[in-house]
N, CA, C and O atoms as a GROMACS GRO file, in nm:
protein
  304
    1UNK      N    1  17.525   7.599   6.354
    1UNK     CA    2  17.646   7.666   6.396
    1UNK      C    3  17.629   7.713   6.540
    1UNK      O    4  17.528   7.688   6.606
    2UNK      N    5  17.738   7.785   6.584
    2UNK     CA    6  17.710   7.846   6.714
    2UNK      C    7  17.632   7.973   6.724
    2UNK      O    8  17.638   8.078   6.659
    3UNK      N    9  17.532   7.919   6.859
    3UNK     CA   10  17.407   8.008   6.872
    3UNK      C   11  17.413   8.092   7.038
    3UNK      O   12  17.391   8.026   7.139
    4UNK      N   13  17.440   8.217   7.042
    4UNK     CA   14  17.444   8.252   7.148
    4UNK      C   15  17.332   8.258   7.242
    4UNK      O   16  17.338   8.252   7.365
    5UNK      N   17  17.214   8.271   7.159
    5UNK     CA   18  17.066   8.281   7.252
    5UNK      C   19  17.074   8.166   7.305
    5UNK      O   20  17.087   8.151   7.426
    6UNK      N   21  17.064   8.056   7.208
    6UNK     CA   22  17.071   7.882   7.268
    6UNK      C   23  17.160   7.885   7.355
    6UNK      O   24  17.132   7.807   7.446
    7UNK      N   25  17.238   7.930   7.368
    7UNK     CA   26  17.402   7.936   7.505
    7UNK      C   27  17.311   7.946   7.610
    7UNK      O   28  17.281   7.877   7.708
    8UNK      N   29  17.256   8.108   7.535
    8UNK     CA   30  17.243   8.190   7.714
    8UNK      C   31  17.060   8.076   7.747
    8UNK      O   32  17.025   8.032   7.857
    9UNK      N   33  16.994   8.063   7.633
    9UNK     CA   34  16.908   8.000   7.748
    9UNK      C   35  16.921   7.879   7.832
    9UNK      O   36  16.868   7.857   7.940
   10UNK      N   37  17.012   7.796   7.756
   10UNK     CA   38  17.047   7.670   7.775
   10UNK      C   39  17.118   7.698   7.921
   10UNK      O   40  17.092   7.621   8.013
   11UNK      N   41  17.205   7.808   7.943
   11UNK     CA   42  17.252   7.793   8.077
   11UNK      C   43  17.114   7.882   8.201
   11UNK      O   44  17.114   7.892   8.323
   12UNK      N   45  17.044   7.916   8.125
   12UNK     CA   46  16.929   7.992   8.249
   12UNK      C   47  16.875   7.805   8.259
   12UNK      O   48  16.900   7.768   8.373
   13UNK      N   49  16.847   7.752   8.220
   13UNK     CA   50  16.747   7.636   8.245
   13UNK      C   51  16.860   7.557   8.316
   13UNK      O   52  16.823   7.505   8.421
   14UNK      N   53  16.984   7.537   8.285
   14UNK     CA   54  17.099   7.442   8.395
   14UNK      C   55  17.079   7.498   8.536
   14UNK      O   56  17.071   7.424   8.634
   15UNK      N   57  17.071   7.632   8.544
   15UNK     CA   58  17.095   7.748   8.673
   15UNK      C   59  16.976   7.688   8.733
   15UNK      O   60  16.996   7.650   8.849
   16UNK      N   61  16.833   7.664   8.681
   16UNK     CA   62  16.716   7.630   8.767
   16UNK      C   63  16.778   7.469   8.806
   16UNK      O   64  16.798   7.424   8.918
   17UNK      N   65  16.803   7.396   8.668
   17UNK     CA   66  16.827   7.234   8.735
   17UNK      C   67  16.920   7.248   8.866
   17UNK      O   68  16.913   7.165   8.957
   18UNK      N   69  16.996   7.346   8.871
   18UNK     CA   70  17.087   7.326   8.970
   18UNK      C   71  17.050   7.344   9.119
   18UNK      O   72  17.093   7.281   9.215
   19UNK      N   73  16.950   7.459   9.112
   19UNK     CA   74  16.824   7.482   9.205
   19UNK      C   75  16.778   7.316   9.218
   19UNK      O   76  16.850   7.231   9.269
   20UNK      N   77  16.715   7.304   9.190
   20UNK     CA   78  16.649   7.180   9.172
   20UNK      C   79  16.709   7.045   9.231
   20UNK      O   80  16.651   6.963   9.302
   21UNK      N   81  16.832   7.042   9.185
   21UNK     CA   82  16.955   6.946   9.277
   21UNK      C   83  17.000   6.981   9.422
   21UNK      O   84  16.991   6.899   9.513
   22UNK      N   85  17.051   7.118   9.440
   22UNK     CA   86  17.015   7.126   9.543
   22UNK      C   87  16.913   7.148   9.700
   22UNK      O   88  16.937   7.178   9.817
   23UNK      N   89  16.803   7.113   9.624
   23UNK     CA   90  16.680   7.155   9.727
   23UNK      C   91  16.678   7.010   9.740
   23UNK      O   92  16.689   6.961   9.853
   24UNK      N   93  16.660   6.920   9.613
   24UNK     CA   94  16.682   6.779   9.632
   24UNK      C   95  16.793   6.728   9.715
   24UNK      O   96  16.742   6.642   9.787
   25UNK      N   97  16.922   6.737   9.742
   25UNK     CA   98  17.037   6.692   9.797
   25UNK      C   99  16.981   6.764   9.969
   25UNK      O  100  16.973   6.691  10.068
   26UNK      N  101  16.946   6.916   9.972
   26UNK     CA  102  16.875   6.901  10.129
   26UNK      C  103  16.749   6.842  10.170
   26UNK      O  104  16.748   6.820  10.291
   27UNK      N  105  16.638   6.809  10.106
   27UNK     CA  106  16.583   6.754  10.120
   27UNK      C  107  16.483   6.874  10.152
   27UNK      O  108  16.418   6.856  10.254
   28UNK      N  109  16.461   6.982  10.091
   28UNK     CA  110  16.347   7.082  10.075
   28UNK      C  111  16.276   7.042   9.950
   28UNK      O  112  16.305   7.059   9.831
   29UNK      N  113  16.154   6.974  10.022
   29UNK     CA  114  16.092   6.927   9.905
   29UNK      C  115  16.004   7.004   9.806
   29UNK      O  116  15.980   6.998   9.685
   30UNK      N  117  15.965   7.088   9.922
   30UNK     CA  118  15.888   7.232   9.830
   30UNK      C  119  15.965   7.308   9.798
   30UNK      O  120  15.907   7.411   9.764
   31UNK      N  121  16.088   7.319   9.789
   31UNK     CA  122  16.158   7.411   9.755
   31UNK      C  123  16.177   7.346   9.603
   31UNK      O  124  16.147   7.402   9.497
   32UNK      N  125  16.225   7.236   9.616
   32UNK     CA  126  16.235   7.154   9.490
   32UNK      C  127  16.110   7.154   9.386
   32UNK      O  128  16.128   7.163   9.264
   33UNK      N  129  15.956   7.141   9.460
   33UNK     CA  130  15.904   7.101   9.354
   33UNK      C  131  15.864   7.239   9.308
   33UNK      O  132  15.762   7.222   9.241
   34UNK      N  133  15.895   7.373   9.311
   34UNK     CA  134  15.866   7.510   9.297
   34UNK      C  135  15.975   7.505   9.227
   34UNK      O  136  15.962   7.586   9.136
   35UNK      N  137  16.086   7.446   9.221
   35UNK     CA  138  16.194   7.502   9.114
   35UNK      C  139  16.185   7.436   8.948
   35UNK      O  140  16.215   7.480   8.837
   36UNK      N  141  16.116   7.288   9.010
   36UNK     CA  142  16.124   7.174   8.893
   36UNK      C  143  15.989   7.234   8.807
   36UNK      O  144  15.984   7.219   8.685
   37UNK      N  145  15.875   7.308   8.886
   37UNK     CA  146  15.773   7.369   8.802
   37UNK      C  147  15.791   7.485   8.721
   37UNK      O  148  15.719   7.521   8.628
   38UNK      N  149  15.928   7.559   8.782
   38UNK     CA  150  15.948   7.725   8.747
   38UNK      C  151  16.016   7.638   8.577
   38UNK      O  152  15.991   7.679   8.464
   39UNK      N  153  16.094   7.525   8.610
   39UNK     CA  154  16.173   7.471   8.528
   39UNK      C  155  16.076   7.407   8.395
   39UNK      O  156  16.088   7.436   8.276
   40UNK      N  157  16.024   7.355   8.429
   40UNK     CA  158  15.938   7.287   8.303
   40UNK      C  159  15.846   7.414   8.232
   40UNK      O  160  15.791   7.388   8.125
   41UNK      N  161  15.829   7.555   8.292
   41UNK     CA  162  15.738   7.620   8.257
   41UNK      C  163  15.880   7.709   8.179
   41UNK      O  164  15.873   7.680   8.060
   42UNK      N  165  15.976   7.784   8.198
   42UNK     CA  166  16.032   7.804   8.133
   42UNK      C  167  16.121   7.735   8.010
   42UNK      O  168  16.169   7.800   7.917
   43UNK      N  169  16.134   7.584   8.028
   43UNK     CA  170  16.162   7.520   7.926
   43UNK      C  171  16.040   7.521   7.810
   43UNK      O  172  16.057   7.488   7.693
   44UNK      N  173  15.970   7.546   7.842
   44UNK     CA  174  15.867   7.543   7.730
   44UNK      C  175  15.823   7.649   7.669
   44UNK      O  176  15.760   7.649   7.564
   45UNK      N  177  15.864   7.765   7.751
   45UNK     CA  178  15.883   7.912   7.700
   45UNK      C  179  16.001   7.955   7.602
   45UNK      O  180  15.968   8.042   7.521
   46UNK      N  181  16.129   7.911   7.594
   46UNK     CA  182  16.192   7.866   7.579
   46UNK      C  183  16.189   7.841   7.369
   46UNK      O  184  16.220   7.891   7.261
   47UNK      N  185  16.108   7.701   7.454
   47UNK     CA  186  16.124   7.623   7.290
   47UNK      C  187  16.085   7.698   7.205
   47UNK      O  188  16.154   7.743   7.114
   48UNK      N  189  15.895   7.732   7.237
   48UNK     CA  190  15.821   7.807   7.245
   48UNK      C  191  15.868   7.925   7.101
   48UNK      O  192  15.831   7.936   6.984
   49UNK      N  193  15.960   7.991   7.183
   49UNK     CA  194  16.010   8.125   7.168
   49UNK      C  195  16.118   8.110   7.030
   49UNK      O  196  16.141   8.202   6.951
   50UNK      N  197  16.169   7.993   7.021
   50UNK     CA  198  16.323   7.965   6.937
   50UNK      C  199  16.420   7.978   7.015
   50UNK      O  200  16.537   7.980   6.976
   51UNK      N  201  16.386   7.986   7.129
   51UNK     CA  202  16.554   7.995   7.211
   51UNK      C  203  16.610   7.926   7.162
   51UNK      O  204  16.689   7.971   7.079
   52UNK      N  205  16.607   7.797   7.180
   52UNK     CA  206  16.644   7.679   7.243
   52UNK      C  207  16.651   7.560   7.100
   52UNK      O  208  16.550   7.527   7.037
   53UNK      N  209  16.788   7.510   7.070
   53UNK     CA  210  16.778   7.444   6.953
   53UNK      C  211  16.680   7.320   6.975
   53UNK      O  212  16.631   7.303   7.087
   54UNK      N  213  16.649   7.225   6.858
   54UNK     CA  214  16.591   7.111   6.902
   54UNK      C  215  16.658   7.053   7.011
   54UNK      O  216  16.620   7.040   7.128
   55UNK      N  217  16.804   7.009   6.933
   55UNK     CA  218  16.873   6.971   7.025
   55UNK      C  219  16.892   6.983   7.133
   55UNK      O  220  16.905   6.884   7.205
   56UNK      N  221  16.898   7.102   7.179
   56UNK     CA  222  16.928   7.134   7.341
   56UNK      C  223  16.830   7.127   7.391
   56UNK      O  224  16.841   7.127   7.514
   57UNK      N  225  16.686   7.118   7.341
   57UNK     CA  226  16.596   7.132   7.408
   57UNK      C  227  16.550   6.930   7.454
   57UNK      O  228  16.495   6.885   7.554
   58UNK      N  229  16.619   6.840   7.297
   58UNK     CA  230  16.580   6.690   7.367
   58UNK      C  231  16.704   6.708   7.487
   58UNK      O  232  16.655   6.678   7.596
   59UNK      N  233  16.813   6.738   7.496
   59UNK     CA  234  16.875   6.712   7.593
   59UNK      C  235  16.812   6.763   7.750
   59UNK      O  236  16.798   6.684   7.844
   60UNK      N  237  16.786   6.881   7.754
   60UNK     CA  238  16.725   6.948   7.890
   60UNK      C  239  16.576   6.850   7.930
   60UNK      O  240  16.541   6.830   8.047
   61UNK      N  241  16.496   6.793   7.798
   61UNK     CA  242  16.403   6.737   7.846
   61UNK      C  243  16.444   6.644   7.946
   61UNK      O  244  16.408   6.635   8.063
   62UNK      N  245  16.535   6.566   7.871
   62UNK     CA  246  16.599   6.453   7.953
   62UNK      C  247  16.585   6.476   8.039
   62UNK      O  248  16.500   6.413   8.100
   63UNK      N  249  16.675   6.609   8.125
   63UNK     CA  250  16.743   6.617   8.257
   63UNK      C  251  16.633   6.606   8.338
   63UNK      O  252  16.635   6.560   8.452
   64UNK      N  253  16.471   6.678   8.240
   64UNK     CA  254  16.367   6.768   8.326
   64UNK      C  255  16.297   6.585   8.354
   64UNK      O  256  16.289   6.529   8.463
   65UNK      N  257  16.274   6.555   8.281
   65UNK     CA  258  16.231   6.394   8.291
   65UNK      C  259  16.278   6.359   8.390
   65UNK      O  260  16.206   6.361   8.490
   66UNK      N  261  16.398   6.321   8.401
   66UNK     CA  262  16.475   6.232   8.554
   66UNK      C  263  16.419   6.279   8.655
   66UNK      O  264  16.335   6.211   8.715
   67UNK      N  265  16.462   6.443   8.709
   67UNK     CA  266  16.394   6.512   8.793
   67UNK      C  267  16.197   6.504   8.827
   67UNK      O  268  16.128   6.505   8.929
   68UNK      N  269  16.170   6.498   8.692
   68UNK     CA  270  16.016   6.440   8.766
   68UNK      C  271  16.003   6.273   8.777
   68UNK      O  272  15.907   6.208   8.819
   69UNK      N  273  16.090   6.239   8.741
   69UNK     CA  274  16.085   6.054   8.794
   69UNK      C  275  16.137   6.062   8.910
   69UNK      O  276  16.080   5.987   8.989
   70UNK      N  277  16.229   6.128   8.959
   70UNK     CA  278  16.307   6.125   9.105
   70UNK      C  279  16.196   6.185   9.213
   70UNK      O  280  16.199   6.144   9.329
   71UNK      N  281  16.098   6.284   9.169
   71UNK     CA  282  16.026   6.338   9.249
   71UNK      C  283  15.907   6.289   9.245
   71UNK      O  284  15.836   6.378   9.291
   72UNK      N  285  15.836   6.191   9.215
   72UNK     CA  286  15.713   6.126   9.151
   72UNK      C  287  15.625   6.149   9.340
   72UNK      O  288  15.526   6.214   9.374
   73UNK      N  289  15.731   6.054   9.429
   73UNK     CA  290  15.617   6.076   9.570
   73UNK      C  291  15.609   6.222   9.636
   73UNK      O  292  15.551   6.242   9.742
   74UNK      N  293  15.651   6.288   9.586
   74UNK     CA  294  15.659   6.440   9.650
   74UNK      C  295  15.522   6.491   9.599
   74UNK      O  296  15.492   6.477   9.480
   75UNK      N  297  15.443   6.548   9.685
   75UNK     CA  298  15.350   6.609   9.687
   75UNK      C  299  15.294   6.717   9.724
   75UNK      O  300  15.233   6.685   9.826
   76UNK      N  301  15.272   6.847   9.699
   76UNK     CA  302  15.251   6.983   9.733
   76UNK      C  303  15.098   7.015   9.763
   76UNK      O  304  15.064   7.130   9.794
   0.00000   0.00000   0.00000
C-alpha cells in the first residue's frame, strides 16, 4: 500500500540524483563524483534501514547504475 517513509526517502535519493545530473550537465566532475558517492552510500542506508521498498529500491539502483556507467572515466 502507500508508504510515506518510502515517499520521503525515495524523494531524498531523486534530490541527490538530481545533484548528480547537474554537476554532470556542467561538467564538475568532482562535484559529481562526491554526489554519486553521498548517493550510493545513502541508498544503502536506506535499504538497510526499511526505508525504502524493494521496489523502489530496484528502481533507484537502476538510476544509481547508469550514473556509475556514465562516470566510469572520471577519476578522483
Amino acid at each position: 500500500m502507500f508508504n510515506s517513509k518510502s515517499k520521503k526517502a525515495r524523494k531524498e535519493v531523486e534530490a541527490i540524483f538530481n545533484d548528480i545530473q547537474i554537476n554532470l550537465e556542467n561538467n564538475y566532475k568532482d562535484l559529481a563524483i562526491g554526489a554519486r558517492k553521498k548517493a550510493e552510500k545513502r541508498l544503502d542506508e536506506l535499504k538497510q534501514a526499511g526505508e525504502l521498498s524493494d521496489k523502489d529500491y530496484a528502481k533507484l539502483k537502476v538510476k544509481m547504475d547508469d550514473f556509475t556507467k556514465r562516470m566510469e572515466g572520471y577519476h578522483h
